[in-house]
C-alpha positions in Angstrom: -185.9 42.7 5.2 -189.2 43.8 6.5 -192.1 44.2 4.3 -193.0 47.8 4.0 -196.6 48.7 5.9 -197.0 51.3 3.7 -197.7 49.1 0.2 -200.2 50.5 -1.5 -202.1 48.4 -4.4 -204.5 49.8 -6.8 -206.4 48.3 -9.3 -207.2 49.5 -12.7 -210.6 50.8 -14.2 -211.7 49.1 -17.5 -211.3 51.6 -20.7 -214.1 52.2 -22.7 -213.6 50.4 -26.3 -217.5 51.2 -27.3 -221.0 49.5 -26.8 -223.4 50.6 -24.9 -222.6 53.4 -22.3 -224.9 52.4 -19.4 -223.0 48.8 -19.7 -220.1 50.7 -19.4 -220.9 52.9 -16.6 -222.2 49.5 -14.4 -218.9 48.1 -15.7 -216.5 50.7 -14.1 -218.9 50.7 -10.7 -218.7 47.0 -10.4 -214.9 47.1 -11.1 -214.5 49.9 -8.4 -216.4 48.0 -6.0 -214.4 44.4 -6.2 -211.5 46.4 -5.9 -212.5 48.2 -2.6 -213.9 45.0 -1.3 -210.4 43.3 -2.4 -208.2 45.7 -0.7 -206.9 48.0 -2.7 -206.8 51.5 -2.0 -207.2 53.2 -5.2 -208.0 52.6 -8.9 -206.0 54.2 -12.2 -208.6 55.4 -14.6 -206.7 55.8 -18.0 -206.2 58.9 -20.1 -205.6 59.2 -23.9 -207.1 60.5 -27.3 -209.7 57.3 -27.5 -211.0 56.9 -24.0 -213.7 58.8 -22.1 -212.2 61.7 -20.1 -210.8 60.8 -16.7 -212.3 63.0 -14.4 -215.7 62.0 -15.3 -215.0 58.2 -15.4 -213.7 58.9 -11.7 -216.6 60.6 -10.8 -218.5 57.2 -11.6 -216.1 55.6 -9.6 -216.8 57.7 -6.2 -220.1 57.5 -6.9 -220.1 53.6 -6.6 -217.9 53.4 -3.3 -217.0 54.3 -0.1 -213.4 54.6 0.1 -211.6 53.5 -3.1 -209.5 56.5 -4.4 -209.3 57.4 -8.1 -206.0 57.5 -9.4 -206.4 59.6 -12.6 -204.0 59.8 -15.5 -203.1 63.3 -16.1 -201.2 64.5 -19.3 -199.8 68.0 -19.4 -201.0 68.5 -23.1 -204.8 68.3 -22.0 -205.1 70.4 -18.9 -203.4 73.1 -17.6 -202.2 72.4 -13.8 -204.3 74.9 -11.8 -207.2 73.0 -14.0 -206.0 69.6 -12.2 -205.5 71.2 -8.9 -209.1 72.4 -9.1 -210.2 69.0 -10.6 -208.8 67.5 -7.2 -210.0 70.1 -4.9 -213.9 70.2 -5.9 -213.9 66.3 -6.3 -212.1 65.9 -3.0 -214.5 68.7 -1.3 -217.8 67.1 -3.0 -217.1 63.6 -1.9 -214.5 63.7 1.1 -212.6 61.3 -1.0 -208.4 61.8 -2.0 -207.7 61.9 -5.7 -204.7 60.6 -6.1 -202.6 61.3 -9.7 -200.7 59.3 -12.1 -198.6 62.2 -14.1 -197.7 60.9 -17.8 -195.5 62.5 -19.9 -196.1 61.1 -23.4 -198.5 58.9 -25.3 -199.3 57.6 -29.0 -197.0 59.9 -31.1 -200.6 60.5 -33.6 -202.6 61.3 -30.5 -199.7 64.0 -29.7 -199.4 65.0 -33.2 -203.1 65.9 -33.4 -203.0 67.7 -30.3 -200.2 70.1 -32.0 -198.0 68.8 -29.3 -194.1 68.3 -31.1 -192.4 68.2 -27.8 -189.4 66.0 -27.7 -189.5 63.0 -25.6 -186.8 63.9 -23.4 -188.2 67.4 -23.0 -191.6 66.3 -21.7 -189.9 65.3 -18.6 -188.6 68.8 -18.0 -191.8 70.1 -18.6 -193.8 67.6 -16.2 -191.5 69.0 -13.4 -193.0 72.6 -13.9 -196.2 71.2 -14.3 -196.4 69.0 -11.4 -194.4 71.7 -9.6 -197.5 73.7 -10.0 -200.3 71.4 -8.9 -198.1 70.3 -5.6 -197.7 73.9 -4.5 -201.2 74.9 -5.6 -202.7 72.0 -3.6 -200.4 72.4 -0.3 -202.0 76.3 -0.5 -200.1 78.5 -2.5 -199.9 81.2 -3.8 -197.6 80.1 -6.3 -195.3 82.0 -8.5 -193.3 79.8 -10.9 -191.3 81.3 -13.9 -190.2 78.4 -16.1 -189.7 77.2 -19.6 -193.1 75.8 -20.1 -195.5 77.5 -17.7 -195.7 80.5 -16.1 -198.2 82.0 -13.3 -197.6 84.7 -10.7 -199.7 84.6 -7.4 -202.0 81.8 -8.0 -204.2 80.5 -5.2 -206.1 77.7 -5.3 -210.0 78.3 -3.8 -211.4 76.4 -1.9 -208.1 74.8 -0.2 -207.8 71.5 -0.3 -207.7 69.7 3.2 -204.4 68.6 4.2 -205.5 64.8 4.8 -206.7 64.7 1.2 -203.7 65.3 -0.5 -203.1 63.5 -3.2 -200.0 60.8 -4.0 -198.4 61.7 -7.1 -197.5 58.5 -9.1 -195.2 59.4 -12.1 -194.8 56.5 -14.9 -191.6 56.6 -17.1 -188.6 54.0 -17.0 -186.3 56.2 -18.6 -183.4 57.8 -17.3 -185.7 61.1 -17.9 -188.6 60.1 -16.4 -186.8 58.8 -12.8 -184.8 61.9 -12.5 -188.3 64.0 -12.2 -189.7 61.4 -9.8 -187.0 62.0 -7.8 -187.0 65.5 -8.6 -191.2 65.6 -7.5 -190.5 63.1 -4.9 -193.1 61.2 -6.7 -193.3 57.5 -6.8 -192.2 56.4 -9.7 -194.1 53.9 -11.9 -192.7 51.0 -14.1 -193.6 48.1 -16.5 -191.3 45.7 -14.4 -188.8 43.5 -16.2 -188.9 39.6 -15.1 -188.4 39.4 -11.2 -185.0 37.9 -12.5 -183.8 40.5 -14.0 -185.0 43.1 -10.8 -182.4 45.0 -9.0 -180.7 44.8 -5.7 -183.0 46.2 -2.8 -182.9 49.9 -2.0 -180.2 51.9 0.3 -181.7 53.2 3.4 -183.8 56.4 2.3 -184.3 55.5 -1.2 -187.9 56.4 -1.9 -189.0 52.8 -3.6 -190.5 52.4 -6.8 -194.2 51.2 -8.1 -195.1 48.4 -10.8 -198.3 47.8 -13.2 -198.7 44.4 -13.1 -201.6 41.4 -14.1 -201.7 38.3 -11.4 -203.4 35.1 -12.2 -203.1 33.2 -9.1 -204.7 29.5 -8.2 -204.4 26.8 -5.8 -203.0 24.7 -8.4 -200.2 25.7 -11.3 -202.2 24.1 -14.4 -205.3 25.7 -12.8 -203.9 29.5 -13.1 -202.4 28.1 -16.8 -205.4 26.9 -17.8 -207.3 30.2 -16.7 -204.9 33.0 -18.2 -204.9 31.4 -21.5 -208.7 31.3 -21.4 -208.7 34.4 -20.2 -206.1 35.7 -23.0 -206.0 33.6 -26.1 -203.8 34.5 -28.8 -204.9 36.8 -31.3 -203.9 37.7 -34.5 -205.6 40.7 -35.0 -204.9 41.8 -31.5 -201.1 40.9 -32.5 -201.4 43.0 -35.4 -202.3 46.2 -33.6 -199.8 45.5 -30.6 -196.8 45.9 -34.2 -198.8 49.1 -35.2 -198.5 50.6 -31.7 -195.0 50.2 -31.1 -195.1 52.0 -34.7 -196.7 54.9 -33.1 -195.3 55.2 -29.4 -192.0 56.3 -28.1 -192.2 54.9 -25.1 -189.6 53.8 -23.3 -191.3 51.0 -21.2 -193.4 49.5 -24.2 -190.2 49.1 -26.5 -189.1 47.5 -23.3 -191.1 45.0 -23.0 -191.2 44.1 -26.3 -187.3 43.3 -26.5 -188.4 41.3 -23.3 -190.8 38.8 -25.0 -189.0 36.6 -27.4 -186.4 35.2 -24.5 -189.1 34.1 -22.1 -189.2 30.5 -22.0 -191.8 28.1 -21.7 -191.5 27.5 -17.8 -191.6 31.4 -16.7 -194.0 32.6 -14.3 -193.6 36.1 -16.2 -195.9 36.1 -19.1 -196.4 38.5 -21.9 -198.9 36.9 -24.0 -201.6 39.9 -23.1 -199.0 42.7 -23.9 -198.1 41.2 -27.0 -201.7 40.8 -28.4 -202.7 43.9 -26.8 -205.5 42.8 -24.6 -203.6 44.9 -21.6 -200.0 47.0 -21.4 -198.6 45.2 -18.1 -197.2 42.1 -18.0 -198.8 39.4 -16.0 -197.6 36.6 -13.4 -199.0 33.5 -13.4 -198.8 30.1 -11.2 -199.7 28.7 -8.1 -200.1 30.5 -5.0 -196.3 30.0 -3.9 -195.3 30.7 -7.1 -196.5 34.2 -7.7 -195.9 34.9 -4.3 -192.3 34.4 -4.9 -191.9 36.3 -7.7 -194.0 39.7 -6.6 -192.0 38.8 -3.2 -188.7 39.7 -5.7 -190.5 43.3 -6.6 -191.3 43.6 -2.7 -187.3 42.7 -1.8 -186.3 45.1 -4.5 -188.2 47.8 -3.3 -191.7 47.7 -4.8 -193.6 50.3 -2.8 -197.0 50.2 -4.8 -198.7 47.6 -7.4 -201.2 48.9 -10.0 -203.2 45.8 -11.0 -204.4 45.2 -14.2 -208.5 44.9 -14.9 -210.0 42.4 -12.4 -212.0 39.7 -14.6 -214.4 38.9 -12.1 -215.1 39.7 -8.2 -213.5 36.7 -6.9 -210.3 37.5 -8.8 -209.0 39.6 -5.5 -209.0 36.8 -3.1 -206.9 35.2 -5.3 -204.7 37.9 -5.7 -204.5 38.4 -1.9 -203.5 35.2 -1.5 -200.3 35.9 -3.8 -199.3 38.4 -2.1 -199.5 36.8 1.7 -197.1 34.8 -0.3 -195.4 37.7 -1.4 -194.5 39.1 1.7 -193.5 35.9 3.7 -190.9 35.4 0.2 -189.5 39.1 1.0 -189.1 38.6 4.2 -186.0 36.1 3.2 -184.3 38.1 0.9 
C-alpha cells in the first residue's frame, strides 16, 4: 500500500480553564504557531458550554499565522447554519484563510439540558445532515431551498460568496453507527477516538473515503525517554480521575464510553496509553515509545485507512519534530502492510 499524499494533520488549540486572558490569548498564538511551523495544516478549536466561543478563539489563531487553518467545532444547538456559512465566508474573505469545520452532534448531556435541547442521541445525527446539508450548499453558492424535519429555508443565498479555493473540509466526529452513516451521507470525513492499533480494521476497498483519528504522540529517540516524559507530562490524578467518573455520568457519547471499556485491558507493555483520558487531562488517547515504535503503530491507522490525525495540545515547540519523526516512521511501516 501506498501512503496517501493527501494526509492531512491538525493540531489542537488549548481550551481556556480560567487565569488570566491575555496568558491565554499568547497561549493559543504560540500553540498555532508551533503547529504551522511543525507541519500541520490546521488546528481544532473546541466548542462547548465552558469554553470561550470558537469563532473568536480562531480569530486569535489567524491573527498569529500565516497559513494554519482553523478547524472549528460547530454544534447545531448554538448556531443556525447560514450563521456558520457566514462565519466562514467573512473570516475566509477578511483573512484569505480556509475555515475548515468539525460538525458535532452531541455533548455533556447538562450542557444540552440547559440549552433546552432534549433531542435523542440517535436523532442528532439526522438532524446534522440537514444542517450540514445547509452550510455545504450555502457555501458552494446557493440558493438553497431545503424542507426538512429540523430546518427549513426557501431561497437562501449566501453574500458575499465564498471563493471556491477556500472551501472548507467538513470533519464529522461520531463512532457510532449514526454518526458514520451521515459522514458518508455528507461525504464528510469522519472522525474517531481510535481503538488500539490492534484492534484497527482491515484497510479500505478501493473508493472508500478513509477515516480521521484524534490522537496524543509522545515520541523520543529512546523508549524510557518518551516513558519517562508522558508520565511527567501526565501524572496520575485523583481528582482529575474523579471528574473523568462524573463525565461519563453526564455524556452519551459513544466514543468516550468507548474508550473507557478500552482502559482496564491495556497491559503494562502497550504503546497505546490512556492514562490522560482516564484522569481527564485530554479526550484522545496517546502513543507512546521510541521513534520506531510509534511509527509502527500510527503506520497501522495509515494501513487501515487513516486519512487525517488531529493531534492533541503540543506541550512545547519542539514537541513537533518529534512527532514528525513518528510519522516518517509511520509511513515507511504502511508501506508493508
Amino acid at each position: 500500500m501506498t501512503v496517501p499524499p493527501q494526509l492531512v494533520f491538525y493540531s489542537t488549540c488549548p481550551p481556556f480553564r480560567g487565569g488570566e486572558p491575555e496568558a491565554y490569548a499568547r497561549l493559543v498564538r504560540d500553540v498555532a504557531r508551533w503547529s504551522e511551523a511543525g507541519g500541520c495544516e490546521g488546528i481544532l478549536v473546541y466548542t462547548d458550554n465552558g469554553l470561550l466561543d470558537p469563532w473568536l478563539v480562531a480569530q486569535l489563531v489567524i491573527q498569529g499565522t500565516t497559513t494554519i487553518s482553523p478547524l472549528v467545532a460547530v454544534q447545531p444547538v448554538y448556531m443556525h447554519p447560514y450563521s456558520v456559512a457566514k462565519m466562514v465566508t467573512t473570516l475566509s474573505l477578511l483573512h484569505r484563510r480556509r475555515i475548515d469545520l468539525n460538525i458535532v452532534a452531541g455533548g455533556f448531556k447538562n450542557d444540552l439540558v440547559a440549552l433546552g435541547d432534549p433531542t435523542p442521541h440517535e436523532r442528532r445525527y439526522a438532524r446534522l445532515v440537514e444542517y450540514t446539508t445547509i452550510i455545504r450548499r450555502l457555501l458552494q453558492g446557493g440558493p438553497v431551498t431545503l424542507k426538512g424535519e429540523f430546518y427549513s429555508v426557501t431561497n437562501l443565498r449566501l453574500t458575499p460568496e465564498l471563493e471556491p479555493e477556500l472551501m472548507p473540509r467538513i470533519l464529522l466526529s461520531g463512532s457510532s453507527p449514526e454518526g458514520l452513516a451521515a459522514a458518508q451521507a455528507l461525504d464528510a470525513l469522519p472522525v474517531r477516538y481510535p481503538e488500539p492499533p490492534s484492534s484497527t480494521g482491515a484497510a479500505l476497498e478501493e473508493g472508500e473515503r478513509g477515516f480521521g483519528i484524534r490522537v496524543g504522540i509522545i515520541g523520543r529517540e529512546e523508549e524510557h525517554e518518551a516513558w519517562t516524559i508522558a508520565r511527567e507530562r501526565f501524572p496520575e490524578d485523583r481528582r482529575g480521575q474523579a471528574i473523568h467518573q462524573l463525565a461519563m455520568k453526564v455524556s452519551d457519547s459513544a466514543w468516550h464510553r468507548q474508550l473507557s471499556a478500552i482502559a482496564p485491558s491495556l497491559t503494562p507493555e502497550s504503546a497505546y496509553w490512556m492514562v490522560p483520558f482516564q484522569n481527564y487531562r485530554t479526550f484522545c488517547p496517546y502513543i507512546v515509545g521510541s521513534y520506531g515504535r510509534v511509527g509502527e503503530e500510527i503506520g497501522r491507522y495509515l494501513a487501515a485507512g487513516c486519512r487525517a490525525i488531529i493531534l492533541d495540545v503540543p506541550a512545547a515547540e519542539d514537541e513537533m519534530h518529534h512527532v514528525k519523526r513518528s510519522v516518517a516512521a509511520a509511513e515507511r511501516t504502511a508501506l508493508t502492510q
